[in-house]
C-alpha positions as CSV (number, residue, x, y, z in Angstrom):
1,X,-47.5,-4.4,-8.6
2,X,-46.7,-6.6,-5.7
3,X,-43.1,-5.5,-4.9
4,X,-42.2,-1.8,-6.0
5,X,-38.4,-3.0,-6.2
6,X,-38.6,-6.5,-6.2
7,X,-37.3,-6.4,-9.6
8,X,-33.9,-4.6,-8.3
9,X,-33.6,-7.1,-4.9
10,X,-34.4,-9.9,-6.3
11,X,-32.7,-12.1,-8.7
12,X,-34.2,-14.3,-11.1
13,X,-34.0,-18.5,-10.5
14,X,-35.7,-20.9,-12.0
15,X,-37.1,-24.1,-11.4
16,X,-34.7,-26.9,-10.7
17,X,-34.1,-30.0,-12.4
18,X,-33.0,-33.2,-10.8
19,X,-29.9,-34.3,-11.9
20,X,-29.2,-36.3,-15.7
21,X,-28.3,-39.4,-14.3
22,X,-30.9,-39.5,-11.5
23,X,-33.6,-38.9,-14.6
24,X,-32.8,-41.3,-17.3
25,X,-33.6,-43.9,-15.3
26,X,-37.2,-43.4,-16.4
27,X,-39.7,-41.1,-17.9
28,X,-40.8,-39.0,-15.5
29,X,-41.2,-35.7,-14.8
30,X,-38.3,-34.6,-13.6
31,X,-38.7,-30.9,-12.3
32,X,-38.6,-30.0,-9.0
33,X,-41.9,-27.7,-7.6
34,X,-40.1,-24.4,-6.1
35,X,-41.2,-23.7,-2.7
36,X,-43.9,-21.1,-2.1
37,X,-42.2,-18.3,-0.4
38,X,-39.2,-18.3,-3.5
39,X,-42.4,-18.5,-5.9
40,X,-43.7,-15.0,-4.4
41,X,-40.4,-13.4,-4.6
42,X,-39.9,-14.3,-8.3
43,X,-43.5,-13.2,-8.7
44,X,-42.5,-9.7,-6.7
45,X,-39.9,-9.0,-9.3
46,X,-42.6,-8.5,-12.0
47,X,-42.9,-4.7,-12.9
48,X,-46.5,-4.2,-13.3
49,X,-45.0,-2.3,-16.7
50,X,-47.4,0.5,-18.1
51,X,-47.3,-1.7,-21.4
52,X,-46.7,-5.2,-20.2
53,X,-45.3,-6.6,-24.0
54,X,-45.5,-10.1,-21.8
55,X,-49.6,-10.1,-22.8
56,X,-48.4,-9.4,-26.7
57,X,-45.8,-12.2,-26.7
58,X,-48.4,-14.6,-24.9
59,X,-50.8,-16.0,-27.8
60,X,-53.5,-16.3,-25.4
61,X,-52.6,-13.0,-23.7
62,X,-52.5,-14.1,-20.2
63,X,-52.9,-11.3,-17.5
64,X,-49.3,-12.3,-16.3
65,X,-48.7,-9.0,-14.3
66,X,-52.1,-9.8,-12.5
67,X,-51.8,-13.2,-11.4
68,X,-48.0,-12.2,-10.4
69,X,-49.6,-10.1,-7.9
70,X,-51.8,-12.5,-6.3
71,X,-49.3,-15.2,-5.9
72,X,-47.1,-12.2,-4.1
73,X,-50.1,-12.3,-2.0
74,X,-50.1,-15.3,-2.1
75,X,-54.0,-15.4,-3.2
76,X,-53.8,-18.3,-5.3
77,X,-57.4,-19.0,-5.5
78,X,-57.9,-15.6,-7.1
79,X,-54.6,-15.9,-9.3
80,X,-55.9,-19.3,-10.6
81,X,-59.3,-18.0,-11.4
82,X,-57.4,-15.5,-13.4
83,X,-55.1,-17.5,-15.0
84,X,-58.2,-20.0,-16.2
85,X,-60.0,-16.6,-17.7
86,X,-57.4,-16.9,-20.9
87,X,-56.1,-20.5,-20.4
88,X,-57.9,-24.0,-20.4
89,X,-54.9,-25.7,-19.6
90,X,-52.2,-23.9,-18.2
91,X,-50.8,-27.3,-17.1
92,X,-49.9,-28.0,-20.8
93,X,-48.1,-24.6,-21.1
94,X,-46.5,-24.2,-18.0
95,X,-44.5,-27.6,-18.7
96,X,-43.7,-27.6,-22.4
97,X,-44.3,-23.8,-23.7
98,X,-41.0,-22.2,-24.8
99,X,-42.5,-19.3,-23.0
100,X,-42.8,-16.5,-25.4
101,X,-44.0,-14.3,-22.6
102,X,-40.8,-14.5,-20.9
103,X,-38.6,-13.2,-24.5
104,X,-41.3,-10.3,-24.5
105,X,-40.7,-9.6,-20.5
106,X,-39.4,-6.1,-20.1
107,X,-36.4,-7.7,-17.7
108,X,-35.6,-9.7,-20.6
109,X,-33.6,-6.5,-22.0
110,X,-31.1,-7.6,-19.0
111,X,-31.2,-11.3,-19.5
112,X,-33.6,-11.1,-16.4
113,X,-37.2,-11.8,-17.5
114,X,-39.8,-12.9,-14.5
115,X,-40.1,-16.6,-14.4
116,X,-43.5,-16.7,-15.5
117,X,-43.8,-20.5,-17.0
118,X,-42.8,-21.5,-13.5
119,X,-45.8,-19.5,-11.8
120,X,-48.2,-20.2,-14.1
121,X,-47.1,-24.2,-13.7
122,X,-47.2,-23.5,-9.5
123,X,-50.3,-21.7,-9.7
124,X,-52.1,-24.4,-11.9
125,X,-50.4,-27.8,-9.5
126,X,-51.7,-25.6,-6.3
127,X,-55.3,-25.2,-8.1
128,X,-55.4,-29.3,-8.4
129,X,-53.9,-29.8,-5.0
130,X,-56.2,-27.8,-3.1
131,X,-59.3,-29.3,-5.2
132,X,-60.4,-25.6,-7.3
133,X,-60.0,-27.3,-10.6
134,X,-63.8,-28.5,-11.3
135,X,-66.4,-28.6,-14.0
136,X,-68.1,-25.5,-15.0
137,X,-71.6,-26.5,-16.1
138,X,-73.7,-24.2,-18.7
139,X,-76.6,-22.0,-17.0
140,X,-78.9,-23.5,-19.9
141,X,-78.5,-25.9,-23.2
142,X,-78.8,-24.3,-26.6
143,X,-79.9,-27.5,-28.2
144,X,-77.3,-27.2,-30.7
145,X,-75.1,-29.8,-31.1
146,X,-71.3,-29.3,-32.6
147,X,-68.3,-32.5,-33.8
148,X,-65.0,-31.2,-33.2
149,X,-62.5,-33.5,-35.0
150,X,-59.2,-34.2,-33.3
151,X,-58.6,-34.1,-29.4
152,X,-55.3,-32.3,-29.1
153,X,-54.9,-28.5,-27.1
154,X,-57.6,-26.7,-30.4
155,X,-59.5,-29.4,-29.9
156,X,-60.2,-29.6,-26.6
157,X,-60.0,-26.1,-26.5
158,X,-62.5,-25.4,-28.7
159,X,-64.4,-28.2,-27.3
160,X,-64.3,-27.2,-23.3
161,X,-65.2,-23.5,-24.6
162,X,-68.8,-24.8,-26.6
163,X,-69.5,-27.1,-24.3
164,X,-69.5,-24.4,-21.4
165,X,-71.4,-22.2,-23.7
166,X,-74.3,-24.8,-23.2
167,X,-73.8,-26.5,-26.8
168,X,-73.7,-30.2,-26.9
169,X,-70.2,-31.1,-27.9
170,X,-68.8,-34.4,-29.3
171,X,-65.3,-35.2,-29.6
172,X,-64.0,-37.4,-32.5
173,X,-60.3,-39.1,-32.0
174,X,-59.0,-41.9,-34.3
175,X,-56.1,-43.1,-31.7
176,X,-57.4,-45.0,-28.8
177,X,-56.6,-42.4,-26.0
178,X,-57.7,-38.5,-26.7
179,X,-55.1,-36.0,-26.1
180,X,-53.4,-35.8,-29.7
181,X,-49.7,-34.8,-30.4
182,X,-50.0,-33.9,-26.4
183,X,-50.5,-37.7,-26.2
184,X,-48.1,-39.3,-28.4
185,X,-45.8,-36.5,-29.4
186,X,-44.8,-35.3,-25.9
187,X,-42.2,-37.4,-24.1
188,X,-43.8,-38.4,-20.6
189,X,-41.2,-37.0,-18.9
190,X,-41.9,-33.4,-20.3
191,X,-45.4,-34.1,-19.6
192,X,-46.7,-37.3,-18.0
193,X,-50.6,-38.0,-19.0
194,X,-52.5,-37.8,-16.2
195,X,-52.7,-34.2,-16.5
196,X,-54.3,-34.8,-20.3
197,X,-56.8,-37.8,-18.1
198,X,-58.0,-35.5,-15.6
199,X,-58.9,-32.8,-17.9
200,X,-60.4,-35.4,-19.8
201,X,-62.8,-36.2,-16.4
202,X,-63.5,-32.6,-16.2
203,X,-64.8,-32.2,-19.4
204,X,-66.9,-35.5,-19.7
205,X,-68.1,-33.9,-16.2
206,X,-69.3,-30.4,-18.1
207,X,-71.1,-32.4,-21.3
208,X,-68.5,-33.2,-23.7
209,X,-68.5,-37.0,-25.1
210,X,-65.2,-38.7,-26.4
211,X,-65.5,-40.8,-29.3
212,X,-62.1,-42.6,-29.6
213,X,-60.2,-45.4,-31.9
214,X,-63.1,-43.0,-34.5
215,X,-61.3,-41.7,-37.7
216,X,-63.4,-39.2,-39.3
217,X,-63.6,-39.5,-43.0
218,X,-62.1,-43.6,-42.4
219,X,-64.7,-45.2,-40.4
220,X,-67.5,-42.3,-40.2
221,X,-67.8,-39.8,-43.1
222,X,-67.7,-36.3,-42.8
223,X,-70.7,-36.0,-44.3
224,X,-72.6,-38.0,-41.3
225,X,-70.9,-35.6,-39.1
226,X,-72.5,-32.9,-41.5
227,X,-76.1,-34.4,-40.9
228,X,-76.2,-34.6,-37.4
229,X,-74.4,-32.0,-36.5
230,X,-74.8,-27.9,-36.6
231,X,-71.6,-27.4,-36.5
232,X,-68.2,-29.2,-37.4
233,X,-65.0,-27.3,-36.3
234,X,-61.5,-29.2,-38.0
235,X,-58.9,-29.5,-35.1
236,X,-57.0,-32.4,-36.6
237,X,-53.4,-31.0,-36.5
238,X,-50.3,-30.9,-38.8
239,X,-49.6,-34.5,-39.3
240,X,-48.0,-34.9,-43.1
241,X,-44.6,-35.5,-41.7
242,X,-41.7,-33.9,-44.1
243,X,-39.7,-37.0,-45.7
244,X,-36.2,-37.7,-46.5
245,X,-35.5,-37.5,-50.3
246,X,-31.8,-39.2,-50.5
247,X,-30.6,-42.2,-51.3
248,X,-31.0,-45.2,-48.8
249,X,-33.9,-43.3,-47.1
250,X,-36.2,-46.5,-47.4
251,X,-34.1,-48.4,-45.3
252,X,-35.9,-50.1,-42.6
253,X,-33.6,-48.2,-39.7
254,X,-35.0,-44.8,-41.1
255,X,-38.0,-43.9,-38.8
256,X,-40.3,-40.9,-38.1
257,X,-39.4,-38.9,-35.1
258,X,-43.2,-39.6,-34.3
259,X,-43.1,-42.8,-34.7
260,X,-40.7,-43.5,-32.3
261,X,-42.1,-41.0,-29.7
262,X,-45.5,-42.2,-30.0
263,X,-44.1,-45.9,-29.3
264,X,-42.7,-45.1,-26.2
265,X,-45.3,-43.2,-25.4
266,X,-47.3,-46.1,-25.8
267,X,-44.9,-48.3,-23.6
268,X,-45.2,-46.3,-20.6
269,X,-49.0,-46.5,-20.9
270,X,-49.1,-50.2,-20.8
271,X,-50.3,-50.2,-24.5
272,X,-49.9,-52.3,-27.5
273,X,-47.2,-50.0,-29.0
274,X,-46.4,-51.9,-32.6
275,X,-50.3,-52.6,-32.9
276,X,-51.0,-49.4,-35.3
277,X,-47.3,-49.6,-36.5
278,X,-46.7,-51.6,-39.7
279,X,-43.0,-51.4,-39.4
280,X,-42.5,-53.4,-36.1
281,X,-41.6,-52.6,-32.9
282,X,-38.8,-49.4,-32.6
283,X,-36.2,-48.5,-30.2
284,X,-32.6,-46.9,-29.8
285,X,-31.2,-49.7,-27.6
286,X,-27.9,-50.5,-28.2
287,X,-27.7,-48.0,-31.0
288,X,-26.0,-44.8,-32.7
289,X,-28.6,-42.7,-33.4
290,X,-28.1,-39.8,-35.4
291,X,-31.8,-37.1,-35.5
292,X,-32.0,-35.3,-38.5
293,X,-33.8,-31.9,-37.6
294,X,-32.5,-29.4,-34.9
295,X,-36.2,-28.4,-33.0
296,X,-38.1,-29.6,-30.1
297,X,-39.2,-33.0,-31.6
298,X,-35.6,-33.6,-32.8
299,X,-34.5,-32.5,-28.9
300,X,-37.4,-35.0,-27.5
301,X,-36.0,-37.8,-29.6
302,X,-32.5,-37.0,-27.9
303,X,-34.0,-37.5,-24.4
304,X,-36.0,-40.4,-25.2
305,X,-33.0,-42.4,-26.7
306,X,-31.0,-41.6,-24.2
307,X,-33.3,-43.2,-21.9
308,X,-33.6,-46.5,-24.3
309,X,-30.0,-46.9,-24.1
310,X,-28.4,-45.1,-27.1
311,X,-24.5,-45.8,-27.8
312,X,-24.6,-42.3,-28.8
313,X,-26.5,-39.5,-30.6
314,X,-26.2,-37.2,-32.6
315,X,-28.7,-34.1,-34.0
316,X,-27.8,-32.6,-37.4
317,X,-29.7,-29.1,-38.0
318,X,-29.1,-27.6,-41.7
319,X,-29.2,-24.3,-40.8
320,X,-26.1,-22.6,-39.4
321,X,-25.7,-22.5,-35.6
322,X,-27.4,-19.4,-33.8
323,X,-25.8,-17.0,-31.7
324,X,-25.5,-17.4,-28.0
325,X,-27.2,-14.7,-27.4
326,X,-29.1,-12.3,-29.1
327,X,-29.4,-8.5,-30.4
328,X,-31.5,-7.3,-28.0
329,X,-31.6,-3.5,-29.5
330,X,-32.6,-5.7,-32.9
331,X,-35.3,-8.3,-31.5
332,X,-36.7,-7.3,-28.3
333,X,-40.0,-7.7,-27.2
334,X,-40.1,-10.1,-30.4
335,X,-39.0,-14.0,-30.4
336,X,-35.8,-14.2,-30.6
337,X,-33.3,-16.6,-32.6
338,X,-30.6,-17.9,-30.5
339,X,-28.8,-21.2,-29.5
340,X,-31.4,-23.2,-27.4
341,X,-29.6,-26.3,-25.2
342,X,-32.8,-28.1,-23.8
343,X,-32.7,-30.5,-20.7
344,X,-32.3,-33.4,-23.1
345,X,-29.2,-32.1,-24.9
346,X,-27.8,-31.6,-21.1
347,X,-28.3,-35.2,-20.7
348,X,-25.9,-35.9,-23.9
349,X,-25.7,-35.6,-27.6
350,X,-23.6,-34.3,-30.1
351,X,-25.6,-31.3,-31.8
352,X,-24.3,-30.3,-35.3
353,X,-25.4,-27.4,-37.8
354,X,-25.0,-26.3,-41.2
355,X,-25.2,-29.9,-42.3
356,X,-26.9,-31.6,-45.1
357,X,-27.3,-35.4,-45.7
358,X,-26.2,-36.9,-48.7
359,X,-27.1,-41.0,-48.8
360,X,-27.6,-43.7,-46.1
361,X,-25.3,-45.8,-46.1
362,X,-26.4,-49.7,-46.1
363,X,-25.1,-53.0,-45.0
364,X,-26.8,-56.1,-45.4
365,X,-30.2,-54.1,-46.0
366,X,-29.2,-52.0,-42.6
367,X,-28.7,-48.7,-41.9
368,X,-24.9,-48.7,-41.4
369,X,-23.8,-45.1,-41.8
370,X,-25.1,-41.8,-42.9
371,X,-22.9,-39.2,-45.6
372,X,-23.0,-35.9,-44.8
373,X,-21.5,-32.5,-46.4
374,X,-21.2,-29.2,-44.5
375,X,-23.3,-26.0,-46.2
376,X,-22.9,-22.1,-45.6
377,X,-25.5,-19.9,-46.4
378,X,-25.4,-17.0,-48.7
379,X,-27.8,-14.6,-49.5
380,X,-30.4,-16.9,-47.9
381,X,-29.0,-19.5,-50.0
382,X,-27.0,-22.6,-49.5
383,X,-24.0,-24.2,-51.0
384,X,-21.6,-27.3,-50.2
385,X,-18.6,-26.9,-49.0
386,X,-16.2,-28.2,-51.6
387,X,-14.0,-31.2,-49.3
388,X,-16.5,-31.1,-46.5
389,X,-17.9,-34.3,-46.9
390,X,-18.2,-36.9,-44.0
391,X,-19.6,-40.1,-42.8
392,X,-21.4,-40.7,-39.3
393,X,-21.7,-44.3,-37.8
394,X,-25.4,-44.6,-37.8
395,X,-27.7,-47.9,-36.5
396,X,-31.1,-45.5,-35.8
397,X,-32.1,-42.4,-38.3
398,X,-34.7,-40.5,-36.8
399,X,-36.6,-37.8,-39.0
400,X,-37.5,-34.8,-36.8
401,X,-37.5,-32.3,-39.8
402,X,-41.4,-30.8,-38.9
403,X,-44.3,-31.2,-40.8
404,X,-45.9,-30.1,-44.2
405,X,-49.5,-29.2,-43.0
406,X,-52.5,-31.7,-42.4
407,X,-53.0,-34.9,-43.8
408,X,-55.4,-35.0,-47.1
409,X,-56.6,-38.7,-47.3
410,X,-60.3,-38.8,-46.1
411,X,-61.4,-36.1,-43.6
412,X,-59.8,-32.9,-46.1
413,X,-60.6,-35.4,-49.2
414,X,-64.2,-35.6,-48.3
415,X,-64.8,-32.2,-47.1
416,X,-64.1,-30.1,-50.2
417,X,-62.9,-27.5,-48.0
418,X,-60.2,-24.9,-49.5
419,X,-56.6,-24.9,-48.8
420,X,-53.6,-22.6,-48.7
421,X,-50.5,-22.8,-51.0
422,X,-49.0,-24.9,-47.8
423,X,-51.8,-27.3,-47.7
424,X,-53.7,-26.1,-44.9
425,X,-57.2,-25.5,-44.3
426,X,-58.1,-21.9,-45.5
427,X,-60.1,-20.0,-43.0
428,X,-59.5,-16.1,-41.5
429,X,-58.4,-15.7,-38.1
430,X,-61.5,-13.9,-36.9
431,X,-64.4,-16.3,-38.0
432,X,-62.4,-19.0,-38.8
433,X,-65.1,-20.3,-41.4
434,X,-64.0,-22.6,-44.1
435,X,-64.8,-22.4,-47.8
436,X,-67.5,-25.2,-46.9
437,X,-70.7,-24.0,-45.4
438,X,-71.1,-25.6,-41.6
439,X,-67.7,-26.2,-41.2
440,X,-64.4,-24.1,-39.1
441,X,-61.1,-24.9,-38.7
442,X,-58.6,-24.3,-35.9
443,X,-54.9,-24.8,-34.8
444,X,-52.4,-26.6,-37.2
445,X,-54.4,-27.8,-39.1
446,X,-55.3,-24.3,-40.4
447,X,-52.1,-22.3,-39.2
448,X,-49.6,-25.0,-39.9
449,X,-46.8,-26.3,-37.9
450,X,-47.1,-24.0,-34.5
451,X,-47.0,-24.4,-30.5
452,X,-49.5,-25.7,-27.9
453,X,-50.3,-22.1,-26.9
454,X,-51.3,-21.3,-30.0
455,X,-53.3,-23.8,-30.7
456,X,-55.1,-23.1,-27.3
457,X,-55.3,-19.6,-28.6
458,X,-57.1,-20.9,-32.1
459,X,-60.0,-23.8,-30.3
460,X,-60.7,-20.5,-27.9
461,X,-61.6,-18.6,-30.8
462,X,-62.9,-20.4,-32.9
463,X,-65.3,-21.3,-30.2
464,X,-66.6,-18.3,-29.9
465,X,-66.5,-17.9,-33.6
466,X,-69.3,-21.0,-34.0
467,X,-70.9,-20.4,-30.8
468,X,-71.6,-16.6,-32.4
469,X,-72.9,-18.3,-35.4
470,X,-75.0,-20.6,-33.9
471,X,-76.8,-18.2,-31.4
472,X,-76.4,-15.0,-33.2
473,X,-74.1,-13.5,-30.3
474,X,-71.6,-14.7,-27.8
475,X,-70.2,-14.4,-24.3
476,X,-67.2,-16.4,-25.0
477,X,-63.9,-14.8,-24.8
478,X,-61.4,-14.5,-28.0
């Protein structure tokens, strides 16, 4: 360990942010990189613990106390090499993980966990400052040849992983710009895109090929991907978004949370942002907004509205409000459920739980309001409560309520591939081989709804998983 009682001396700060009305002005990133010499004393408090529970709560089991070490050494070369030995993109994680690692952290059990997001962040900006980051080219080519489907973190996972394994690996994207839900899901100033374009150079550099603005089972068929290909791996995502089933929900102000990210998205790119949407051009200018659906998405619609202009808004979450903190003695090393305040709910909203909607309300073919009744749970079940009913001013209704697994229509049509009761693709979490022959699925689109890390975790493995099948053995790690 770096610091036998760095843990007791030291206390634990995070990052900083710069203040809410210095970062609504626009959409950028808007933390602020700790010096070095506070980075190696936050990475001194780290335990070196005999079971680190941090490698159990990180899906792709990064060796945090070991690369805590080396930045107390301040060896960052070495901690970076280390970091990249589980990780493809630590950049990803280290901005927009909830950070798992840090609920399982030993100093958690004090409200104290190590800052590890912020070191693995520091340690991955240092690697692309000093100029470590670059391709790692095969030792030989297989001459096999493998389509992954979708460009988001399994994807490219998956992809980076086969392609460094020697196979030759094409990458099939039906928007215009690869990157996925990392793309157009993730508010720029969470994550701005470079980081997804220079990953993107690194790659093309090691042998993949982008295929963009190329919907698989729309304007190629799976089954040409089937013909010339050894191997096709599934990486599309989660994208069936969960609808609204009350009255006055086709009302033209009642948009998908993803639609409206992906549009401004789109904006600060310089794109065309209403050309692949039918329903015109969306924003919370001038508008009450109120975001139906209490997670991340629902909290990155709060930020970006706030940025458009909102009059106000407001998040409604069904579920009853968490506790401020948890049970440690009950949850501990495992993810806890506790109230959450992200940097866009600092910036302003109204958050409100235990509520369910009733009916929008219209005027003159507008949204105009939205009726709402409060709910308590019993026995895991709900129930109204009798006289609780309300009305919210409403201009903007934005759906943020998840997603029910991956889109059928043409890629999972044509494939003929199993699913689960929950609509994804079935395939086990060790060879992740579909019902079809020739065929694996990774990430959301086979887990389901889930985080960045874990669909890191999933294109990893199921990289080694084809490569294994394909050659008979692998070198790849899980």
């Amino acid at each position: 360990m770096g610091k036998e009682t760095g843990f007791l001396e030291i206390e634990r700060r995070e990052r900083d942010y710069l203040a809410p009305e210095e970062r609504l002005k626009n959409y950028d990133e808007f933390v602020v990189s700790p010096p070095e010499d506070m980075l190696q004393g936050q990475a001194a408090r780290c335990m070196n613990c005999g079971i680190p529970y941090c490698h159990n709560g990180c899906p792709v089991n990064n060796l945090i106390p070991d690369w805590n070490h080396l930045v107390y050494e301040a060896d960052w070369k070495n901690a970076l090499d280390l970091l990249h030995s589980t990780n493809n993109f630590p950049e990803f994680t280290g901005r927009i993980c909830p950070a798992p690692c840090e609920a399982s952290c030993t100093l958690n059990i004090t409200d104290q966990p190590v800052t590890i997001k912020s070191i693995e962040c520091a340690i991955i900006d240092r690697g692309w400052d000093e100029g470590w980051v670059k391709p790692q080219l095969p030792q030989r080519k297989t001459g096999k040849s493998v389509a992954v489907v979708g460009s988001g973190p399994a994807g490219l996972a998956c992809a980076q992983q086969l392609a460094r394994a020697g196979h030759a690996v094409t990458v099939f994207e039906k928007n215009d710009r690869i990157g996925g839900l990392l793309r157009y899901g993730i508010p720029d100033f969470k994550m701005e895109k470079h980081h997804i374009n220079r990953r993107a150079v690194q790659m093309e550099a090691e042998g993949v090929e982008f295929r963009t603005s190329t919907e698989v089972g729309v304007t190629v068929s799976l089954a040409s991907l089937r013909e010339n290909f050894n191997a096709v791996v599934l990486a599309g995502g989660a994208e069936e978004p969960r609808q609204l089933d009350i009255p006055g929900a086709e009302l033209p102000g009642v948009r998908l949370a993803m639609e409206f990210l992906t549009q401004q998205n789109k904006r600060n790119a310089g794109d065309d942002e209403v050309r692949a949407a039918p329903r015109g051009s969306l924003t919370a200018t001038g508008k009450h907004v109120v975001v139906i659906g209490g997670g991340d998405t629902g909290s990155d619609c709060v930020g970006t509205s706030n940025r458009q202009g909102a009059k106000s808004v407001t998040q409604l979450e069904i579920m009853p409000k968490p506790p401020e903190k948890e049970d440690k003695a009950l949850t501990w090393p495992d993810w806890p459920l506790k109230l959450r305040t992200s940097s866009s709910h600092e910036e302003g909203a109204q958050r409100d739980w235990a509520v369910l909607t009733k009916r929008v309300v219209g005027k003159k073919g507008e949204v105009a309001g939205l009726e709402c009744v409060r709910v308590e749970w019993k026995d895991g079940r709900m129930q109204e409560v009798e006289g609780s009913e309300f009305t919210l001013e409403a201009d903007l209704i934005l759906l943020a309520m998840g997603f029910t697994g991956p889109k059928r229509r043409g890629l999972l049509d044509q494939s003929g591939v199993a699913l689960t009761e929950r609509g994804a693709v079935s395939a086990d979490e060790m060879a992740y081989a579909t019902s079809e022959a020739g065929i694996w699925a990774c990430g959301d689109m086979r887990r389901g709804q889930s985080l960045v890390v874990w669909a890191i975790r999933e294109g990893r493995q199921a990289a080694r998983a084809v490569d294994e099948a394909l050659m008979g053995k692998s070198e790849l790690p899980r």
